[in-house]
C-alpha positions as a Markdown table, in Angstrom:
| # | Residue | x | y | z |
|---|---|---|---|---|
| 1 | Unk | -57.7 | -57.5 | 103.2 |
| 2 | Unk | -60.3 | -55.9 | 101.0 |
| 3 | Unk | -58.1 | -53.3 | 99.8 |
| 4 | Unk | -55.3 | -55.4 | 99.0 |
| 5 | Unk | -57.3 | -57.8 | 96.9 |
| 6 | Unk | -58.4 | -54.6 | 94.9 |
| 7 | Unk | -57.1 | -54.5 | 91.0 |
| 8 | Unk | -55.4 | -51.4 | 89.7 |
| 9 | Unk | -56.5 | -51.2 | 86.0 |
| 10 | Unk | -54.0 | -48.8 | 83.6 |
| 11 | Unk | -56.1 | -45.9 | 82.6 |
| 12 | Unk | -57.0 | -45.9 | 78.9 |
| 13 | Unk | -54.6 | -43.5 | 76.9 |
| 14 | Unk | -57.2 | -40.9 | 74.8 |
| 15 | Unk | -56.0 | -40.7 | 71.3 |
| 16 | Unk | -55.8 | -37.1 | 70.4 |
| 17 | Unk | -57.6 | -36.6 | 66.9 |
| 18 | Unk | -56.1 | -33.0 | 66.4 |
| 19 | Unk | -51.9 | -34.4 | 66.6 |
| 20 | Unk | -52.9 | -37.1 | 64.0 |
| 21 | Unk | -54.5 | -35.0 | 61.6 |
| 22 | Unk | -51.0 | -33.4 | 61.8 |
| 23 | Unk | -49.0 | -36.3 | 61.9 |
| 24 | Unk | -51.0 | -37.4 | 58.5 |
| 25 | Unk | -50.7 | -34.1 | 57.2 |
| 26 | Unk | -46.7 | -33.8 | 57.7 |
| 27 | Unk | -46.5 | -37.0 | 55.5 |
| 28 | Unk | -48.4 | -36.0 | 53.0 |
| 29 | Unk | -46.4 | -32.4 | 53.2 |
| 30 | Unk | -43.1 | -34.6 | 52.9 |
| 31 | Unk | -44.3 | -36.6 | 50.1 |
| 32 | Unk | -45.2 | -33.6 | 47.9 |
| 33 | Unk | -41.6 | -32.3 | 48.2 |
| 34 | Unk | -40.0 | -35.2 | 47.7 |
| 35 | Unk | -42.2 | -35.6 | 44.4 |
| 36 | Unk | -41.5 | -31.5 | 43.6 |
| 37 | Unk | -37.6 | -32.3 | 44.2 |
| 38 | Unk | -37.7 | -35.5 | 42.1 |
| 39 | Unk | -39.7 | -33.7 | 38.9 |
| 40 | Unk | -37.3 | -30.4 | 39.4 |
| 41 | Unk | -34.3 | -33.0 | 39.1 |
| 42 | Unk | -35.9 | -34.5 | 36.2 |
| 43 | Unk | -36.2 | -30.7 | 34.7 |
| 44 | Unk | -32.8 | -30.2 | 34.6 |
| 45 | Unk | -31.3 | -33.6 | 33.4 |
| 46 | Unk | -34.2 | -33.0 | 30.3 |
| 47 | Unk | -32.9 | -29.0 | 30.0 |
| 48 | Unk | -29.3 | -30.5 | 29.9 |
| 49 | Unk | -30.3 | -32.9 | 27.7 |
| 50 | Unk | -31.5 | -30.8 | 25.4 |
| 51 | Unk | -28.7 | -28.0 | 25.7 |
| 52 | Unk | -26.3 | -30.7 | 24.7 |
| 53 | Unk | -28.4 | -31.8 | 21.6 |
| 54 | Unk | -28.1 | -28.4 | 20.1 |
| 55 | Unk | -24.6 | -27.7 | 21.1 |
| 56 | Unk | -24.0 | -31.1 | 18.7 |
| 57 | Unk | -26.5 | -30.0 | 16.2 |
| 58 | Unk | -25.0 | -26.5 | 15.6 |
| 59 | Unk | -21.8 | -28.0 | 15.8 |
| 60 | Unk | -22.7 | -30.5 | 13.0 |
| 61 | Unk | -24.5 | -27.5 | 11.0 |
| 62 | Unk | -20.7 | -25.1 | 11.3 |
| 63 | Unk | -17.5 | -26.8 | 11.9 |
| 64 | Unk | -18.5 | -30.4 | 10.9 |
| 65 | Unk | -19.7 | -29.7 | 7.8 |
| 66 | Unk | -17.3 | -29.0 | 4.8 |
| 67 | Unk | -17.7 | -26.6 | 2.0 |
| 68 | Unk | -16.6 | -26.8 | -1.6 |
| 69 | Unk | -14.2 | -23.9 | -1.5 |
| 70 | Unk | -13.8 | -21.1 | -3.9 |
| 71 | Unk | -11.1 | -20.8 | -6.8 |
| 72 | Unk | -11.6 | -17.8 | -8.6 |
| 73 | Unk | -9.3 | -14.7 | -10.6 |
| 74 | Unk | -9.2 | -12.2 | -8.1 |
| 75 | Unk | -7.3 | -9.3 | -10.5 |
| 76 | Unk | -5.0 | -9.3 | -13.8 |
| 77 | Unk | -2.6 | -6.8 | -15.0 |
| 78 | Unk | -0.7 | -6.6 | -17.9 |
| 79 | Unk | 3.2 | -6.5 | -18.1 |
| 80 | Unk | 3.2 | -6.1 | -22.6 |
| 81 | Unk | 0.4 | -5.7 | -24.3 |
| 82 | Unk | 0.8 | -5.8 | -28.1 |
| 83 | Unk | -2.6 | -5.9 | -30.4 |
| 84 | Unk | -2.8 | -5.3 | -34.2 |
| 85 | Unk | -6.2 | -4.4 | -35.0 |
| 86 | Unk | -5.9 | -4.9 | -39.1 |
| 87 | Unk | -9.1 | -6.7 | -41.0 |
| 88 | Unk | -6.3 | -9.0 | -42.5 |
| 89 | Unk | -4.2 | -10.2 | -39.9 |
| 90 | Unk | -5.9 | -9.3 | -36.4 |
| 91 | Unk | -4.2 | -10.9 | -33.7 |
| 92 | Unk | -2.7 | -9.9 | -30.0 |
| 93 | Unk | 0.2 | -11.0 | -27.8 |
| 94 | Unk | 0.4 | -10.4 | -24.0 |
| 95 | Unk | 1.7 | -11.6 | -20.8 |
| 96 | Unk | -0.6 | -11.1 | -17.6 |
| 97 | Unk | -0.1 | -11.2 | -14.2 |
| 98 | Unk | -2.8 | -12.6 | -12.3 |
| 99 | Unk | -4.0 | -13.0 | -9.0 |
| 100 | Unk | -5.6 | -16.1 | -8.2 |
| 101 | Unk | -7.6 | -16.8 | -5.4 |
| 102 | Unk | -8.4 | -20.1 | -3.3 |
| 103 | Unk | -11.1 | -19.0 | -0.5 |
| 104 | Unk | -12.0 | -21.8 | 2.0 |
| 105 | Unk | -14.9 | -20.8 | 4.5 |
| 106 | Unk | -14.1 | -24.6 | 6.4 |
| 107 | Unk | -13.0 | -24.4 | 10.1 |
| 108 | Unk | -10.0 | -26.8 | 8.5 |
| 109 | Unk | -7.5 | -26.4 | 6.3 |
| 110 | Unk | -7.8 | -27.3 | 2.5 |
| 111 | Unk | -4.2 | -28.7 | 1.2 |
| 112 | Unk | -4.9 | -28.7 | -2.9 |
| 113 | Unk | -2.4 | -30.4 | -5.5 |
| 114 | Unk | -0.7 | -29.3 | -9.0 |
| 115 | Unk | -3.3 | -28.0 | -11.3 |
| 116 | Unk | -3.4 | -25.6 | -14.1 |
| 117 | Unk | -5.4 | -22.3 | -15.2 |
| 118 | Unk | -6.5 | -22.1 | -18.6 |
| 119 | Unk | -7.2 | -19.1 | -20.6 |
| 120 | Unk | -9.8 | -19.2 | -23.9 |
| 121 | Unk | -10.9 | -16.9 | -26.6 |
| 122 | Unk | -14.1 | -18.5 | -27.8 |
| 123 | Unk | -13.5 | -21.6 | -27.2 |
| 124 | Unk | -9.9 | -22.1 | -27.8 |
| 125 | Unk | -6.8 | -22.3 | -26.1 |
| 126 | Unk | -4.9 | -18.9 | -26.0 |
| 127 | Unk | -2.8 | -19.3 | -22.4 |
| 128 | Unk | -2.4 | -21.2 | -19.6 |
| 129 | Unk | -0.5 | -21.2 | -16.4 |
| 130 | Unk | 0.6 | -23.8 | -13.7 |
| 131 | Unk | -0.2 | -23.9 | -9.9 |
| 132 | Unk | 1.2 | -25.4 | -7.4 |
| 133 | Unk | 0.1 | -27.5 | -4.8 |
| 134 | Unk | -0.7 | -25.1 | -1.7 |
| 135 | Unk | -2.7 | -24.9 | 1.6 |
| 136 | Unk | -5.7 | -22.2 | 2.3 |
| 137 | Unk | -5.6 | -22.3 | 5.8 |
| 138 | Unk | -9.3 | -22.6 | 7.7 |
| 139 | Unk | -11.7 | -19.5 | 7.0 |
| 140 | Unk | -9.1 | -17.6 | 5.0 |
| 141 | Unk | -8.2 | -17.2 | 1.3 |
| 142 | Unk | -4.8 | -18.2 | -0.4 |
| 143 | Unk | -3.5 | -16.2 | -2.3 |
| 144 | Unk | -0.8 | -16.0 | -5.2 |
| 145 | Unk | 0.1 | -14.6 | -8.4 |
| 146 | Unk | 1.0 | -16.6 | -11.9 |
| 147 | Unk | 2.5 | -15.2 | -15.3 |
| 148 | Unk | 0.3 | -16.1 | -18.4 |
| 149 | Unk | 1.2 | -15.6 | -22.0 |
| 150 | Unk | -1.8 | -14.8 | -24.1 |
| 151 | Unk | -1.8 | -15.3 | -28.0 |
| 152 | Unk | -4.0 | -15.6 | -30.6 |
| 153 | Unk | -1.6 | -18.2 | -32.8 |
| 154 | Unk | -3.6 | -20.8 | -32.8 |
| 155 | Unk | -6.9 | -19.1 | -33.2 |
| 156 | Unk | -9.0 | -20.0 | -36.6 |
| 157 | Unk | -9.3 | -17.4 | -39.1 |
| 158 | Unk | -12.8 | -17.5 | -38.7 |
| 159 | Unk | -13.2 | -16.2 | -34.9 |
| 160 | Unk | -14.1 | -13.1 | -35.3 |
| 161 | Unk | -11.1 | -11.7 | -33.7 |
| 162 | Unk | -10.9 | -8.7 | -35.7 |
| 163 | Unk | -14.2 | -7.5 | -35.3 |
| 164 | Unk | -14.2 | -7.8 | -31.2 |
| 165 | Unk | -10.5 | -6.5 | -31.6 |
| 166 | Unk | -11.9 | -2.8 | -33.6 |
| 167 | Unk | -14.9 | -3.1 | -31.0 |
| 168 | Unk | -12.0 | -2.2 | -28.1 |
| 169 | Unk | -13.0 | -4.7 | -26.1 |
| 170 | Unk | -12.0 | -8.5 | -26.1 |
| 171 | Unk | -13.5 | -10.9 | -24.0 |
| 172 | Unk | -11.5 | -14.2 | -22.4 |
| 173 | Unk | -13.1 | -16.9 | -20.1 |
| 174 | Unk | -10.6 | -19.0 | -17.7 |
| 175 | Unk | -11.2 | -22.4 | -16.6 |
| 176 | Unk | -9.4 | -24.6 | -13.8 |
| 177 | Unk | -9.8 | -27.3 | -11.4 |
| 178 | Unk | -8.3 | -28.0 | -8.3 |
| 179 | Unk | -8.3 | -31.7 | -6.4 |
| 180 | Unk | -7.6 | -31.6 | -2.7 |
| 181 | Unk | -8.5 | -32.8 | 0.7 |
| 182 | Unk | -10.3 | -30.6 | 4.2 |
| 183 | Unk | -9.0 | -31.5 | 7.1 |
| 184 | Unk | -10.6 | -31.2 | 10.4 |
| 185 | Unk | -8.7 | -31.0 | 13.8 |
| 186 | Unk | -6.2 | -33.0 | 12.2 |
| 187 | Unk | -8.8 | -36.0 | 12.4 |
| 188 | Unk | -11.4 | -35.7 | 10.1 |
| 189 | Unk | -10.3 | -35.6 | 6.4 |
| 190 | Unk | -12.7 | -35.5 | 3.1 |
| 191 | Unk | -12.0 | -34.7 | -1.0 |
| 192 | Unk | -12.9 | -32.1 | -2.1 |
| 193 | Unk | -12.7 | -30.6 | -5.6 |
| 194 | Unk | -13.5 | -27.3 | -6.9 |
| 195 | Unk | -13.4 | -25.1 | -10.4 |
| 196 | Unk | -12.8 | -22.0 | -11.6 |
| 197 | Unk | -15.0 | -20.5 | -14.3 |
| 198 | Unk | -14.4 | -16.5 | -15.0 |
| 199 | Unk | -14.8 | -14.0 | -17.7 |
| 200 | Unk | -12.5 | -11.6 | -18.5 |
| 201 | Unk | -13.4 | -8.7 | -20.3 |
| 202 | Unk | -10.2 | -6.6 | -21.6 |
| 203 | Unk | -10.6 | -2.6 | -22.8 |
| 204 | Unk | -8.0 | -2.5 | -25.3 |
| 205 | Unk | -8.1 | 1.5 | -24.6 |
| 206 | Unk | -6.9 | 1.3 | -21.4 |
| 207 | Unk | -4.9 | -2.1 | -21.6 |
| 208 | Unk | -6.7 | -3.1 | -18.7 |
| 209 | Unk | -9.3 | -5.1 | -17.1 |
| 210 | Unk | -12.8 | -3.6 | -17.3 |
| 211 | Unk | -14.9 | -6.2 | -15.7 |
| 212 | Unk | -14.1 | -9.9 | -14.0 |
| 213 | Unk | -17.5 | -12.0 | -13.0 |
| 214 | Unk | -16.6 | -15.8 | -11.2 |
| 215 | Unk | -19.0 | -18.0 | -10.4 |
């Protein structure tokens, strides 16, 4: 009877310091690359982030933004040429061909509208020549050609003609503006106006053009 009225007690399990330590240190060794994942995510939404923000900056900086373009005299030649060099009746009467030039450095076409070139000695009036209302397509230059009669008719008798005229050398300026519109991808639409301002300088020698400055 004495051994059956004996109680069996569980044996006390030993905790075992060592597989805790590396239980605790397993967490921890999760944890960190968890955080390392999490801040190398974080990297690349702020590299993206940043990629993107330049892409629209330089793309703002190039295409998006519109230039005045360029009208200028590009060459002239002469089809008559008729000057009378006399100290009492100086005068000269020709008829140019000239190749203008509309350079547009936009990434979108520039449509311009009717305008006209004018030609001056001095000052005043001595030709002019229409053009008409054209495109430059984007990052090209439009070209074309226009017929101008030059005379000194309605030149004073002061000017000074016949002195540049016995000089051989006779200097014109041009002047011209032209009105029209940029257009980007067909969305994107602004005015824009630009001017022509040259100087011609003619060798009557050579019945030709020496020098042509634009700006």
């Amino acid at each position: 009877m004495a051994e059956k009225d004996q109680q069996v007690y569980p044996l006390p399990i030993s905790t075992n310091p060592q597989a805790k330590h590396d239980e605790e240190a397993g967490t921890v060794l999760s944890q960190e690359l968890r955080r390392k994942k999490r801040m190398k995510c974080l990297a690349y939404v702020v590299a993206f982030a940043v990629f993107q923000t330049g892409i629209i900056l330089l793309f703002a900086l190039t295409v998006m933004k519109i230039k005045t373009p360029k009208f200028r005299v590009r060459s002239a030649t002469f089809e008559s040429f008729n000057v009378v060099t006399t100290t009492s009746a100086p005068s000269f009467d020709m008829k140019m061909n000239a190749e203008l030039g509309v350079k547009n450095t936009n990434f979108g076409h520039y449509k311009f509208e009717n305008s006209t070139v004018y030609f001056f000695y001095k000052g005043t009036e001595v030709g002019s020549a229409s053009v008409s209302k054209a495109r430059a397509r984007a990052r090209s230059t439009k070209k074309f050609n226009v017929v101008v009669d030059l005379t000194s008719t309605n030149l004073p008798s002061n000017s000074g003609l016949g002195d540049d005229l016995n000089s051989g050398v006779l200097q014109l300026t041009s002047q011209s503006k032209l009105k029209g519109k940029v257009e980007l991808m067909k969305v994107m639409k602004k005015k824009k106006s630009t001017e022509m301002s040259c100087t011609l300088t003619i060798s009557l020698a050579d019945k030709a053009i020496r020098d042509l400055n634009c700006r």
